[in-house]
Steps between C-alpha positions, in 0.01 A plus 500: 500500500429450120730211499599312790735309356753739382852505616676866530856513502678840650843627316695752528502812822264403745335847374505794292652546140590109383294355725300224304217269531459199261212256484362145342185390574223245334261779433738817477767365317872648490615870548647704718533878586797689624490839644672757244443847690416568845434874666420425866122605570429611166545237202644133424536345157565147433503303119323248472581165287244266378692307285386427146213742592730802559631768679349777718550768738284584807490774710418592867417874527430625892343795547392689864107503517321651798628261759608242285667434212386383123678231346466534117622188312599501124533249226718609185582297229583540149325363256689608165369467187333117537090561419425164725694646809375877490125316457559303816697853671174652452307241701772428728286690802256258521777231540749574763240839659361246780848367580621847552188603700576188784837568470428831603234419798749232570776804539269713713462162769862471520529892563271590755587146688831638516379839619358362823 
């Protein structure tokens, strides 16, 4: 939805461990993220690659709740020793927090449409 224009390419299993996604788009630019871990029902990590802006790791923790089930999502990187970068890691929230709050409603649409 944030860019329209962005073409996704699929490598690797059709699921699971190795399965990637890369992207290229106007307004997203270049990356891709490739899942690293999987434990059915409970947890999937995937790296992330920006290019020149870096490397990542994100993390899907599922958890029973009442009826339902919380999806916790996680966004690690390292920021080392570089003053600039551990500024911006500090602020970093404000940046990518509303893309990973749709992505989540956007999660919770595709689940309970399935459910029915």
């Amino acid at each position: 939805k944030k860019d329209p224009n962005t073409r996704y390419t699929y490598t690797g299993p059709e699921s699971g461990v190795g399965a990637k996604l890369s992207w290229d788009g106007p307004e997203v630019g270049q990356g891709s993220q490739q899942i690293i871990e999987s434990e059915a029902d409970r947890r999937v990590k995937v790296t992330l690659d920006f290019g020149e802006m870096g490397q990542a790791t994100a993390t899907f923790t599922l958890q029973a709740e009442g009826d339902g089930t919380k999806v916790v999502w996680a966004f690690d990187e390292a920021f080392g020793n570089n003053l600039l970068a551990r500024y911006f890691g500090l602020v970093l929230e404000k940046f990518i927090g509303p893309d990973y709050e749709q992505g989540l409603a956007n999660l919770k649409v595709v689940v309970e449409s399935a459910k029915k």
